[in-house]
C-alpha positions as a Markdown table, in Angstrom:
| # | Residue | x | y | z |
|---|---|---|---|---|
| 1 | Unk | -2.9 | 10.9 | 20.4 |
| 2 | Unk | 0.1 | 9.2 | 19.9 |
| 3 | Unk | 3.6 | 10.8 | 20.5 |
| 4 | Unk | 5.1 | 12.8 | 18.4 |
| 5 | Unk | 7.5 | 11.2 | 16.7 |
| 6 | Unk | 6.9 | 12.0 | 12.9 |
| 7 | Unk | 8.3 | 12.6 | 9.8 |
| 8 | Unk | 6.4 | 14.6 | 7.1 |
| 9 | Unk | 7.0 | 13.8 | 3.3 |
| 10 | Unk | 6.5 | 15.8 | 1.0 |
| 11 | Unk | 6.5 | 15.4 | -2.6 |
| 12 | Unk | 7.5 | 17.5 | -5.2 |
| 13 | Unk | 8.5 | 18.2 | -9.2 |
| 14 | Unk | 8.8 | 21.3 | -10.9 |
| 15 | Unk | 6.5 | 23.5 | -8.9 |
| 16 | Unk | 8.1 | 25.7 | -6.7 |
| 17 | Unk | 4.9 | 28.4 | -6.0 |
| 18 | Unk | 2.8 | 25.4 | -5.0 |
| 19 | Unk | 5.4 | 23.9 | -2.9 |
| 20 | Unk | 6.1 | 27.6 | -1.2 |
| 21 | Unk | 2.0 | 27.6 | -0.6 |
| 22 | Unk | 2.5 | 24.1 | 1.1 |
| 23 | Unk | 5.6 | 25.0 | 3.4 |
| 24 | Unk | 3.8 | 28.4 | 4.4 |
| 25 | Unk | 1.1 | 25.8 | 5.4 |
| 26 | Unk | 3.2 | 23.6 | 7.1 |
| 27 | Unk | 4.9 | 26.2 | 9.2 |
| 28 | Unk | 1.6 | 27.2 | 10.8 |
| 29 | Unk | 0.6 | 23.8 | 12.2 |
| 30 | Unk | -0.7 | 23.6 | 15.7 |
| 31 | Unk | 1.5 | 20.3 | 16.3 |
| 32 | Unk | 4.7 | 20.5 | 13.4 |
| 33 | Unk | 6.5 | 17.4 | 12.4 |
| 34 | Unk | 9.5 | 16.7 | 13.9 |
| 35 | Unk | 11.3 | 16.9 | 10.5 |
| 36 | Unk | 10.1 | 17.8 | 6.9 |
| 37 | Unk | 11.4 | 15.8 | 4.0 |
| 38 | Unk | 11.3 | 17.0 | 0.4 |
| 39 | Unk | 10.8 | 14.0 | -2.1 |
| 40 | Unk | 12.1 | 16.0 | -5.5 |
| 41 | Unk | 11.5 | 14.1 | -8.4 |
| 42 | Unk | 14.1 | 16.1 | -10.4 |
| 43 | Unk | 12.9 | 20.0 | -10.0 |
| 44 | Unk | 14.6 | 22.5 | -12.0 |
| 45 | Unk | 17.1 | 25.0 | -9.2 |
| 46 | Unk | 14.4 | 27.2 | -9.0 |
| 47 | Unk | 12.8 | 24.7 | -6.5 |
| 48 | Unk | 16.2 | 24.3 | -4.9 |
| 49 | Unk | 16.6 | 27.6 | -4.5 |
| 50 | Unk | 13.0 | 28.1 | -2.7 |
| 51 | Unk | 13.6 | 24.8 | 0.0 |
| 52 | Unk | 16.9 | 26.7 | 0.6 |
| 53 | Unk | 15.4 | 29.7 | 2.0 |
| 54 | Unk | 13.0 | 28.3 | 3.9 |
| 55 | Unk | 15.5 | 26.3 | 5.5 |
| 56 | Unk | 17.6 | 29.5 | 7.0 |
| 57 | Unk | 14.0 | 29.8 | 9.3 |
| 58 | Unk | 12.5 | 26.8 | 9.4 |
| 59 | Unk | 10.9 | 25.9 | 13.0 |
| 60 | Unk | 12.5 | 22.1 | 12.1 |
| 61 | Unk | 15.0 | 20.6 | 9.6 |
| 62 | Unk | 14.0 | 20.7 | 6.2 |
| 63 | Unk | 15.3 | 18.0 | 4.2 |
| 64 | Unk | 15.9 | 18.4 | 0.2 |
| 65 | Unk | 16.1 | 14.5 | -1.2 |
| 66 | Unk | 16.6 | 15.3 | -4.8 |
| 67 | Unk | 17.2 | 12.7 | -8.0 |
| 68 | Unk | 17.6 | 13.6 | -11.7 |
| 69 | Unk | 14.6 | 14.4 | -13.6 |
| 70 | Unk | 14.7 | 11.2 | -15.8 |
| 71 | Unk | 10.6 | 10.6 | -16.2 |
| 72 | Unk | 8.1 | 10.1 | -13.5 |
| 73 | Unk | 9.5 | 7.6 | -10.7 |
| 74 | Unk | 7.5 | 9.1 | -7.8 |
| 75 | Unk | 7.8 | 5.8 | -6.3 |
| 76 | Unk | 11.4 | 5.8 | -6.1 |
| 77 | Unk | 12.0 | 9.3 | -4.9 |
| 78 | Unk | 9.1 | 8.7 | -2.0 |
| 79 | Unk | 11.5 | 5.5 | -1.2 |
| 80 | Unk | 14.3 | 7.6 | -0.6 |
| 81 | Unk | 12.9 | 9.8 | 1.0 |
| 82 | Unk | 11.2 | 6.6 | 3.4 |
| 83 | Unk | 15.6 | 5.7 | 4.0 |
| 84 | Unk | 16.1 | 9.2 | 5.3 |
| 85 | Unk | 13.2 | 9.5 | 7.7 |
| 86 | Unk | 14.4 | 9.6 | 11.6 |
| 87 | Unk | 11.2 | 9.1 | 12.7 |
| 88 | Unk | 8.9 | 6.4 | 13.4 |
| 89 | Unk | 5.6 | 7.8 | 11.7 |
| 90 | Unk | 5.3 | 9.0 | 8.4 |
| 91 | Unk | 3.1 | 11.0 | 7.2 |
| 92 | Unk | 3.0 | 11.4 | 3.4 |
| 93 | Unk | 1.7 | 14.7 | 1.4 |
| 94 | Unk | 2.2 | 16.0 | -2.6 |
| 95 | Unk | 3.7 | 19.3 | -3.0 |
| 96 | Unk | 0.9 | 20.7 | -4.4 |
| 97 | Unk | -1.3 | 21.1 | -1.8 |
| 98 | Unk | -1.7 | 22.9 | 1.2 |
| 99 | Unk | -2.7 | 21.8 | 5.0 |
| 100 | Unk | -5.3 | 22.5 | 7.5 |
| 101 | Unk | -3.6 | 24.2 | 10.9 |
| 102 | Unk | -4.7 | 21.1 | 12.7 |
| 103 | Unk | -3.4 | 18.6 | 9.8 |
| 104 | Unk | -0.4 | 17.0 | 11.5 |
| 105 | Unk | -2.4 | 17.0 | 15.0 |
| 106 | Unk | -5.3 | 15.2 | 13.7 |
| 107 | Unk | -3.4 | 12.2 | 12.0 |
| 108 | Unk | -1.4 | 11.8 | 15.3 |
| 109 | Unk | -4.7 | 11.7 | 17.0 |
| 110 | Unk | -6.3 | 8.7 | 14.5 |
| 111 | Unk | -2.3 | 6.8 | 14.5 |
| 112 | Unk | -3.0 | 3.5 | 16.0 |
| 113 | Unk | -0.3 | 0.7 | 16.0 |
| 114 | Unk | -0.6 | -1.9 | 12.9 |
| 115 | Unk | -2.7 | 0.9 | 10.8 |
| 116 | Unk | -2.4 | 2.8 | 7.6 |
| 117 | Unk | -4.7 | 6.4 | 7.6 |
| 118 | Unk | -6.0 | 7.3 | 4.3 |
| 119 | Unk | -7.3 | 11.5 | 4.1 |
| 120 | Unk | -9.3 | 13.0 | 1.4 |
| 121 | Unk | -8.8 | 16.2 | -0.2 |
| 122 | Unk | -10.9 | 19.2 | -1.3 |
| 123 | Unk | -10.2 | 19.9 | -5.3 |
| 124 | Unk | -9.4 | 23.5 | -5.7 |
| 125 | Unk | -10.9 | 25.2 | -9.2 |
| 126 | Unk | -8.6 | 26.4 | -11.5 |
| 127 | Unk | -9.6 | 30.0 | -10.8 |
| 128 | Unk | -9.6 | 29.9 | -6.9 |
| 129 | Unk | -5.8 | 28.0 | -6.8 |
| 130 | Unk | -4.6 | 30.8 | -9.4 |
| 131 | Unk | -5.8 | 33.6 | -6.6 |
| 132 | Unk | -4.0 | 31.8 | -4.1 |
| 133 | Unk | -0.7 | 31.1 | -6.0 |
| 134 | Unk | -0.7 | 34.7 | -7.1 |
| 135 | Unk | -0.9 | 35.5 | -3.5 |
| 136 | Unk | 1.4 | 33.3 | -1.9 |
| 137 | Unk | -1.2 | 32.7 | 0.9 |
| 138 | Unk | -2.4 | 29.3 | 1.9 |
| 139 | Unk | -5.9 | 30.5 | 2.8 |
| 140 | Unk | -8.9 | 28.5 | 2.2 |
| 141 | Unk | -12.3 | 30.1 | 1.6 |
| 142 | Unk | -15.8 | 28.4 | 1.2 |
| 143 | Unk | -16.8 | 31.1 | -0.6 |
| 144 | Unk | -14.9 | 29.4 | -4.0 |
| 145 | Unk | -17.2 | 28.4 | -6.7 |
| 146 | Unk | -14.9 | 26.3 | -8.4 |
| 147 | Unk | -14.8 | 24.0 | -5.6 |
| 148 | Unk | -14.8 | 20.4 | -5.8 |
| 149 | Unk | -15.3 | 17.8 | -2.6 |
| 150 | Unk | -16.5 | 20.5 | -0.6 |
| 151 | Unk | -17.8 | 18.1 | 2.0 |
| 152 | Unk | -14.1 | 17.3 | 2.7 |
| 153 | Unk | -13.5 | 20.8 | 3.7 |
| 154 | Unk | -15.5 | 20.3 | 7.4 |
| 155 | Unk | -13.3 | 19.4 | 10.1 |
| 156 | Unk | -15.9 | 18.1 | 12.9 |
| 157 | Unk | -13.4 | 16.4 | 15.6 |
| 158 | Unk | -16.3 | 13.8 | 17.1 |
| 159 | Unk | -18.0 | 13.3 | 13.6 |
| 160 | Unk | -14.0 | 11.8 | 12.6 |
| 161 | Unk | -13.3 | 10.4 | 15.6 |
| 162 | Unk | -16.6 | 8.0 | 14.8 |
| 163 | Unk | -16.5 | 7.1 | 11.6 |
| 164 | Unk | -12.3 | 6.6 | 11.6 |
| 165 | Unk | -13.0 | 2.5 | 11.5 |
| 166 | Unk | -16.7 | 2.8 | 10.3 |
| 167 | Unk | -16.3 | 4.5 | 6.3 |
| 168 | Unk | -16.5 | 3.1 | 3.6 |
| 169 | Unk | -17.0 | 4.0 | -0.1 |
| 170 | Unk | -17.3 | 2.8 | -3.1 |
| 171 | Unk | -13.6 | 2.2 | -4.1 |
| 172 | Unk | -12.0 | -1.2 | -3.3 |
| 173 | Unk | -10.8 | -1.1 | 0.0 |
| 174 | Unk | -6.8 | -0.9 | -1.1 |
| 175 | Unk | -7.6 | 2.1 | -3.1 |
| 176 | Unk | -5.7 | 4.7 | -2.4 |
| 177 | Unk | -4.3 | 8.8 | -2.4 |
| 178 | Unk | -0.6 | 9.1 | -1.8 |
| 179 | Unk | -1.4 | 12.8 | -0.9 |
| 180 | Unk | -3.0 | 12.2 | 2.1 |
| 181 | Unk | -1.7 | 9.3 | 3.8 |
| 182 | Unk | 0.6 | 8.0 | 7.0 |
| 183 | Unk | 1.6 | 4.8 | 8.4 |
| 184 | Unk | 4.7 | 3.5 | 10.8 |
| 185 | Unk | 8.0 | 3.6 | 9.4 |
| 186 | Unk | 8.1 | -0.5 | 10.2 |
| 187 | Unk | 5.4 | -1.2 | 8.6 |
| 188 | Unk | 6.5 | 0.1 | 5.2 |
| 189 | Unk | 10.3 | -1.2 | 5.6 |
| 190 | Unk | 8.2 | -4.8 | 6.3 |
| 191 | Unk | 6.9 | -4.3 | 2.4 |
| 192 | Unk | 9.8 | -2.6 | 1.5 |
| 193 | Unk | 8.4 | 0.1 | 0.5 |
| 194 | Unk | 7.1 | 1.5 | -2.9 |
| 195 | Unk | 7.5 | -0.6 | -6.2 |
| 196 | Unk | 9.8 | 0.8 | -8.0 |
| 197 | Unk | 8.7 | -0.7 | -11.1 |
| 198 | Unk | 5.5 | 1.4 | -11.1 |
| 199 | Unk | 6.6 | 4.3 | -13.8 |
| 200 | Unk | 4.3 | 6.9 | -14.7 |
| 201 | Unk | 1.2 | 8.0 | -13.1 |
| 202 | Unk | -1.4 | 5.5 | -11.4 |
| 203 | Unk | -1.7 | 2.8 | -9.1 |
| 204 | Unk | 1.3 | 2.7 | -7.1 |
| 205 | Unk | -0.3 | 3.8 | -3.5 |
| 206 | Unk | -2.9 | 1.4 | -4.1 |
| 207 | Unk | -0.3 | -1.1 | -4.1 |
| 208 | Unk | 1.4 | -0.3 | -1.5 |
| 209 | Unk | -1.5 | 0.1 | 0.6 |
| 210 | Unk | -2.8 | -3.7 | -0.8 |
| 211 | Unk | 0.9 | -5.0 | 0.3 |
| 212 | Unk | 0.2 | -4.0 | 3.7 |
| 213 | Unk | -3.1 | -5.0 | 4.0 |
| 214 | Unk | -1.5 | -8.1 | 2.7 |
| 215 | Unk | 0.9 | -8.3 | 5.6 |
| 216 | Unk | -1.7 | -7.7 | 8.0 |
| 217 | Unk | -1.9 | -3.8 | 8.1 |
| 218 | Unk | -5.0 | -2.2 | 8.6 |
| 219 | Unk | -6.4 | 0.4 | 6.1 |
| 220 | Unk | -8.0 | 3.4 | 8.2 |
| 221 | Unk | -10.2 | 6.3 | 6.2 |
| 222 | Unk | -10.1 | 9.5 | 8.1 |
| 223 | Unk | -13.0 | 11.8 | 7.4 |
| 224 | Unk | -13.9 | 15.2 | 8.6 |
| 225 | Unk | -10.1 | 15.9 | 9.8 |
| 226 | Unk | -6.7 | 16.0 | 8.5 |
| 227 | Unk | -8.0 | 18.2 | 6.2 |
| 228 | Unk | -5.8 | 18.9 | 2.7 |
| 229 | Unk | -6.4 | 21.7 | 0.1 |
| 230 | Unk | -5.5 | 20.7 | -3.7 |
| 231 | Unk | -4.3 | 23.2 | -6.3 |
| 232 | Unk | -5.6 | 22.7 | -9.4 |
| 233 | Unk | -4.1 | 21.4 | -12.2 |
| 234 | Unk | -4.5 | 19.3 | -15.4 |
| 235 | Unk | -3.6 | 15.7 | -14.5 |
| 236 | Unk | -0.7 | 14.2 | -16.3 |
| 237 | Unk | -1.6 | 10.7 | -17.4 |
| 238 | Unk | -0.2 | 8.1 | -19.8 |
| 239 | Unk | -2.9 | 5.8 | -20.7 |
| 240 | Unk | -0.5 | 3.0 | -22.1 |
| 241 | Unk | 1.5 | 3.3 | -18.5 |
| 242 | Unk | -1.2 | 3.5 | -16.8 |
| 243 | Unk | -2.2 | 0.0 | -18.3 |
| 244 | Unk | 1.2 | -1.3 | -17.2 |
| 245 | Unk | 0.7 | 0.0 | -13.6 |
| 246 | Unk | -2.7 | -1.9 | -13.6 |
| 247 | Unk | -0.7 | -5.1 | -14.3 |
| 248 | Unk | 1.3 | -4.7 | -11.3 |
| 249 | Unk | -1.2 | -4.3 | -9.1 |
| 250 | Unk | -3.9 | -7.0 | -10.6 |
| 251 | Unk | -0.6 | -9.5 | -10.0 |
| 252 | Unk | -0.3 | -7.9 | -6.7 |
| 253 | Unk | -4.1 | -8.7 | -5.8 |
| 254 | Unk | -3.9 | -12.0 | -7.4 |
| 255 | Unk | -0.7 | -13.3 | -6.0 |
| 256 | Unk | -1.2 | -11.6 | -2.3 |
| 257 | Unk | 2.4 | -10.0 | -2.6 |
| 258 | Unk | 3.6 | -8.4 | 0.3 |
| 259 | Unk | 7.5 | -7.8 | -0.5 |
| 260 | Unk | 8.9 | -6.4 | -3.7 |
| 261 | Unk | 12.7 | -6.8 | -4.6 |
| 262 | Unk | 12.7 | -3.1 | -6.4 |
| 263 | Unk | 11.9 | -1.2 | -3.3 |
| 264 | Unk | 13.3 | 0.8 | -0.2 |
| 265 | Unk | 16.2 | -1.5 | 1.3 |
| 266 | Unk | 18.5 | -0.8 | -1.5 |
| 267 | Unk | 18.4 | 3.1 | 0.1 |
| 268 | Unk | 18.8 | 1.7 | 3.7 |
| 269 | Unk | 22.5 | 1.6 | 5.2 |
């Protein structure tokens, strides 16, 4: 295990009973972060109001990195919160899930120097995350029929530990999850960061994952640990974006881009 010297993202818009399921989860880590960073892509104050009462107890600081609610730039907002990191590993979850005890432990255990880590997630039903959002407990039962990636759900230490450089699937190897995710605070200021041209939903973790393959990063799958619950809901996407966003990256992959103008330095002092 590497040293603990991490910074936990967390992203967020407009769902403050999710979010309160997530920092409930967070709070009862074996290993916490050494800081948590909200990445608020424009909540209403209802969310602002939540991340300000959990920062009176808090076991460490809670950071609220807000911007105005003017579409979906989740690649911006993650980029700010990247400038306000302290730490030197960064590990990068959506508001709308909730963590494993052993989460934060197990992705410190798989950090190795030059690599990204890519988790999975389990898909909550719609009727199981509703139980669990009425009760305001981030408590994970197998017993779910509405489950969805079930197998993700196992946490089996030596099993992970085995296949952490030997998995592959059927995706391209850039592909990639910005829910479950960490990598070293250098290596993402050597890309500079997310591309903030990427608007909308789709694509842009694959793309930053492909830039720092491209600069010599490698990708990482972690499987059977670091273990991520997802809430259910409808997914919000905009096929003629979308489109766009697959532009970006096919340039990306064509033209082996590594550094984007658009990106985190113009957040960095």
């Amino acid at each position: 295990m590497i040293e603990n010297s991490t910074s936990l993202i967390v992203a967020t818009y407009n769902w403050p009973e999710a979010l309160k399921l997530c920092l409930l989860s967070i709070q009862q880590q074996s290993v916490l972060p050494k800081e948590v960073i909200i990445a608020d892509d424009g909540s209403r104050d209802d969310t602002k109001e939540l991340i300000a009462s959990f920062q009176l107890t808090f076991p460490v600081p809670l950071i609220h990195v807000w911007q105005e609610d003017s579409g979906f730039r989740l690649a911006e907002i993650r980029n700010k919160a990247f400038a306000r990191a302290s730490y030197d590993y960064l590990i990068q979850i959506d508001g709308d899930v909730f963590l494993h005890e052993e989460f934060i432990k197990d992705h410190l255990k798989a950090a190795k120097p030059n690599t990204l880590l890519q988790g999975s997630r389990v898909m909550l039903g719609a009727d199981f995350s509703k139980k669990l959002l009425a009760g305001q407990k981030p408590d994970f039962s197998f017993l779910a029929t509405d489950t969805q990636r079930l197998e993700n759900a196992l946490r089996i230490p030596m099993l992970s530990t085995y296949l952490l450089n030997r998995y592959k699937n059927r995706f391209p190897v850039y592909f990639a999850r910005g829910a479950n995710m960490s990598f070293w605070k250098k290596d993402i200021l050597a890309v500079n960061g997310y591309n903030e041209n990427y608007e909308g939903w789709g694509h842009e973790d694959s793309d930053l994952t492909l830039r720092m393959m491209n600069n010599g990063v490698k990708k990482s799958v972690i499987k059977f640990s670091a273990i991520i619950y997802h809430l259910y809901h409808p997914e919000n996407k905009n096929p003629e974006q979308e489109e766009k966003n697959k532009l970006i990256l096919e340039n990306t992959k064509q033209n082996h881009v590594v550094w984007v103008e658009n990106g985190v330095s113009q957040y960095l002092k």
